[in-house]
Structures are given as structure tokens and as C-alpha cells.
C-alpha positions as CSV (number, residue, x, y, z in Angstrom):
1,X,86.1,114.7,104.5
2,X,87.8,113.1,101.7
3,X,91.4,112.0,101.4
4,X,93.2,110.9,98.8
5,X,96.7,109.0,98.9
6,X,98.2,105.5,98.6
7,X,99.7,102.6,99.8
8,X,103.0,103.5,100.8
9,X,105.4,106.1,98.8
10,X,108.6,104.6,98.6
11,X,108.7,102.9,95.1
12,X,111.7,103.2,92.9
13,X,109.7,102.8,89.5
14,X,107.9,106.3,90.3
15,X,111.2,107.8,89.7
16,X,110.4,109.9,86.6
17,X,107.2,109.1,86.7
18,X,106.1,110.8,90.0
19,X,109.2,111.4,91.6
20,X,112.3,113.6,89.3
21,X,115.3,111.8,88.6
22,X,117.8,113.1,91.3
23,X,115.4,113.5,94.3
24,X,116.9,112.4,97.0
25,X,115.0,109.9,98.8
26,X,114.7,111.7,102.1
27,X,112.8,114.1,100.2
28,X,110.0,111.7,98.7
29,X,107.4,111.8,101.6
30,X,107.9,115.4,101.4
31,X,107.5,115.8,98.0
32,X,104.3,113.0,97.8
33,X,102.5,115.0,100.7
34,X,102.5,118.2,98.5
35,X,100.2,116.0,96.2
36,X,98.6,113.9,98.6
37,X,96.9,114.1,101.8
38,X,97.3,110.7,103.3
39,X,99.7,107.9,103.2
40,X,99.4,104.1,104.3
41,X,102.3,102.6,105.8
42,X,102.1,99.3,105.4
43,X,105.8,98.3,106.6
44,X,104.1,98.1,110.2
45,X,102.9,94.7,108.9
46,X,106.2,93.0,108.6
47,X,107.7,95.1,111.9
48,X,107.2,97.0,114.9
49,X,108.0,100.4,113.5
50,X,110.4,102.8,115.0
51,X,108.2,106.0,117.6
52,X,111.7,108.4,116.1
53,X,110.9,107.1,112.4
54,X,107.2,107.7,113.2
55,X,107.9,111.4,114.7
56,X,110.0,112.2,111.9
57,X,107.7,111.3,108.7
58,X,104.9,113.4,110.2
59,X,107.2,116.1,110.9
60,X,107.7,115.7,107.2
61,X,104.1,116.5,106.3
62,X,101.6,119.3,106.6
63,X,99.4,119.8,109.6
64,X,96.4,118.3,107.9
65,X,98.2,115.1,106.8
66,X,97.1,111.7,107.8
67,X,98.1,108.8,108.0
68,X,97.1,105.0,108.2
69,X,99.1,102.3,109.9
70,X,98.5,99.1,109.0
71,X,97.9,96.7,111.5
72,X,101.1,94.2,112.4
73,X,101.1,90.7,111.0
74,X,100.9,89.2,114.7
75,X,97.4,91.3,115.4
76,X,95.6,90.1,112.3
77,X,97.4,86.3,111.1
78,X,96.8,85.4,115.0
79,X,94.2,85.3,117.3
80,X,95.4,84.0,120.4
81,X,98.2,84.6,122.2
82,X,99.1,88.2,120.7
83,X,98.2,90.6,123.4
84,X,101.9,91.5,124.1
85,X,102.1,93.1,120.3
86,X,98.9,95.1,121.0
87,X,100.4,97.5,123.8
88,X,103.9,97.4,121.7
89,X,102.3,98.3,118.8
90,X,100.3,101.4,120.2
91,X,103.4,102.6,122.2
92,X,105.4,103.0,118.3
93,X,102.5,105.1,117.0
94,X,102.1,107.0,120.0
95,X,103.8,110.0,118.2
96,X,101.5,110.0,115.1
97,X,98.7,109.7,117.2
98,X,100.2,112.1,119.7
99,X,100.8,115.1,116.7
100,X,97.1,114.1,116.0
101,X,98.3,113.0,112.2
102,X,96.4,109.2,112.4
103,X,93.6,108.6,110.3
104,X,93.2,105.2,111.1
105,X,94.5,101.3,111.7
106,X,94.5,99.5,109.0
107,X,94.1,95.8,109.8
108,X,94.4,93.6,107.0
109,X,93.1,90.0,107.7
110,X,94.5,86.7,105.1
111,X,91.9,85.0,103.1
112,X,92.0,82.3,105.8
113,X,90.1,84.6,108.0
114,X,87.2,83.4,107.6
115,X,83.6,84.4,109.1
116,X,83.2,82.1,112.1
117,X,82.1,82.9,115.7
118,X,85.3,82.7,116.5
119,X,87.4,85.2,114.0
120,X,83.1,87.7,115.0
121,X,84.7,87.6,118.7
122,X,87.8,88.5,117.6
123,X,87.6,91.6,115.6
124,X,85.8,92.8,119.3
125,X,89.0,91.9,121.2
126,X,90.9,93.7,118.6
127,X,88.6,96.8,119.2
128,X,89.4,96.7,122.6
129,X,92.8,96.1,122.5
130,X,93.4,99.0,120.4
131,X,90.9,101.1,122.5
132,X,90.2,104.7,121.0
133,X,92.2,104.3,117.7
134,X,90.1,104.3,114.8
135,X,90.2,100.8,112.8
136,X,89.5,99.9,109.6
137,X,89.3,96.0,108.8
138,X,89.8,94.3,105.4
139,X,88.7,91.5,105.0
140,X,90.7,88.9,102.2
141,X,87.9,86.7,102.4
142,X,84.6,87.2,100.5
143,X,82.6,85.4,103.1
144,X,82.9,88.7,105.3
145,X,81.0,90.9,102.4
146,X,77.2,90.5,103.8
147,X,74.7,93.2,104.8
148,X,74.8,91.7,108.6
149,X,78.6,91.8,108.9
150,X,78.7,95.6,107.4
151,X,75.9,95.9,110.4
152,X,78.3,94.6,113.0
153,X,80.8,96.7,111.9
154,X,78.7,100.1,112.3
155,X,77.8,98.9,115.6
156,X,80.9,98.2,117.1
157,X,82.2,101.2,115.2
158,X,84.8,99.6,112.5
159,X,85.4,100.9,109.4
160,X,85.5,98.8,106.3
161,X,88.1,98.7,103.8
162,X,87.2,98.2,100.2
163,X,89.7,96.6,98.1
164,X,89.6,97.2,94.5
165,X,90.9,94.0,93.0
166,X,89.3,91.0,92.7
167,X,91.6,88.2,94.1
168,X,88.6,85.4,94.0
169,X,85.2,85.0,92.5
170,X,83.6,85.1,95.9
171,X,85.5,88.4,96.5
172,X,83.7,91.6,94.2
173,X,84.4,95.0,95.2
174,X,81.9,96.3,97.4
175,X,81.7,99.9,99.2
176,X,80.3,100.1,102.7
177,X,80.6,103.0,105.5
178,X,80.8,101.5,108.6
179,X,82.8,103.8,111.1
180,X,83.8,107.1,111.2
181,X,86.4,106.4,108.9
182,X,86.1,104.0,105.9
């Protein structure tokens, strides 16, 4: 199945645009889910999020609604001595995954992630650690884009994230399903 939705829904310059003028803000995510069918929340990178904030935006949304948290900061910009955010991180989503409303994990690695034996054995560990939750990995380094790493990835059961801008000209676009979800 296909779902369509974007990065976050909280903007103030989609007022009038995609939001009326005078919707209250507390009404947005239910408004953008009438549209959409999925939502990334990417303020999971910066913090821990809040299990009753959690609870309450998919209470928000319709049965079928997905969404995709993105990885913290500590779980992707560090590969030692992070376990401790792993279990911390899982116990916040526990009600989205609980009310059966996550698509996936999102984890979004910096360019200076790159493809080493090293960062190979880590994306395992980060399988592990975040056992049965579907992940998705996106990679900010172009290094990652080969036909052996997109191997890897179906293997250990990753998804890949393609990301449609061109930050560097070893980095192009490319499409590749690797896991369940992509």
C-alpha cells in the first residue's frame, strides 16, 4: 500500500495555503489527516517525545493513519554509548505502536556517516535495539547508495529512505525497496 503525507504538519506559512486563516492549531493534525494518510514527526530527533502527546495525536487521526517517527539524534549522530536512549525511546512510542498507527522509524544518519565496517555493524545493533519496529534508514552520505548496501538492507530487513534533493554530487536520488516498508 501507498501512503502519502509529509514531513511534519505544523508550519505557520501553510496558513492560507493549506490550512484557513483562523484554524486553531489544535485542529491542524486533524484537519491534515483528512488529506493525508501519514505524517513524519521529526521533533523526536531533537527530544524524547512525550507517550500522552503521542496517544493524543493518533487519537487525532483516522484508524488507518500512520505515522513515522524519526529516529532521536542520540540513536543515529552516535554509535557508542547510546543504548540507554534505545529503551527510552521505544517506551514514548509505545502508544502509537500500541494503537497499531506506526508505519515505521525513521532514522536519519549525518553525512559523516559514512560506509565503514564500523557504521555496516551498526545499523545491525540499531536493528536489534529497536527489535520488531520497522526501520527505515537515510543515509546523508552518497557512499551508502550501492547495489551491495541496498542488498544488506533487504537482508537484514531495513527499509531505505530516498531523499529527493541533492545535497552533494556524490548524492543523486535513487529509489530502492528494501524492507517491508520503504
Amino acid at each position: 500500500m501507498i501512503y502519502l503525507g509529509t514531513s511534519g504538519f505544523n508550519y505557520d506559512d501553510w496558513i492560507g495555503v493549506f490550512y484557513l486563516a483562523g484554524l486553531p492549531k489544535h485542529r491542524w493534525l486533524v484537519h491534515y489527516a483528512h488529506e493525508f494518510d501519514t505524517c513524519e514527526i521529526d521533533s523526536t530527533y531533537y527530544a524524547l517525545p512525550s507517550s500522552a502527546n503521542l496517544r493524543t495525536m493518533a487519537k487525532k487521526t483516522g484508524e488507518s493513519f500512520l505515522f513515522s517517527i524519526r529516529a532521536n539524534q542520540e540513536m543515529t549522530n552516535r554509535t557508542d554509548g547510546n543504548e540507554p536512549v534505545f529503551g527510552a525511546f521505544l517506551e514514548a512510542i509505545e502508544p502509537i505502536i500500541e494503537m497499531g498507527r506506526l508505519g515505521c522509524v525513521l532514522a536519519q544518519f549525518p553525512p559523516a556517516f559514512q560506509l565503514n565496517r564500523q557504521n555496516w555493524d551498526y545499523l545491525k545493533v540499531l536493528k536489534q535495539r529497536l527489535h520488531t519496529v520497522q526501520v527505515v534508514v537515510e543515509f546523508r552520505n552518497g557512499q551508502w547508495l550501492r547495489d551491495e548496501v541496498f542488498g544488506w538492507l533487504r537482508n537484514l530487513g531495513l527499509g531505505f529512505c530516498c531523499v529527493d534533493e541533492t545535497l552533494a554530487p556524490d548524492r543523486q536520488p535513487h529509489a530502492e525497496a528494501t524492507g517491508q516498508v520503504s
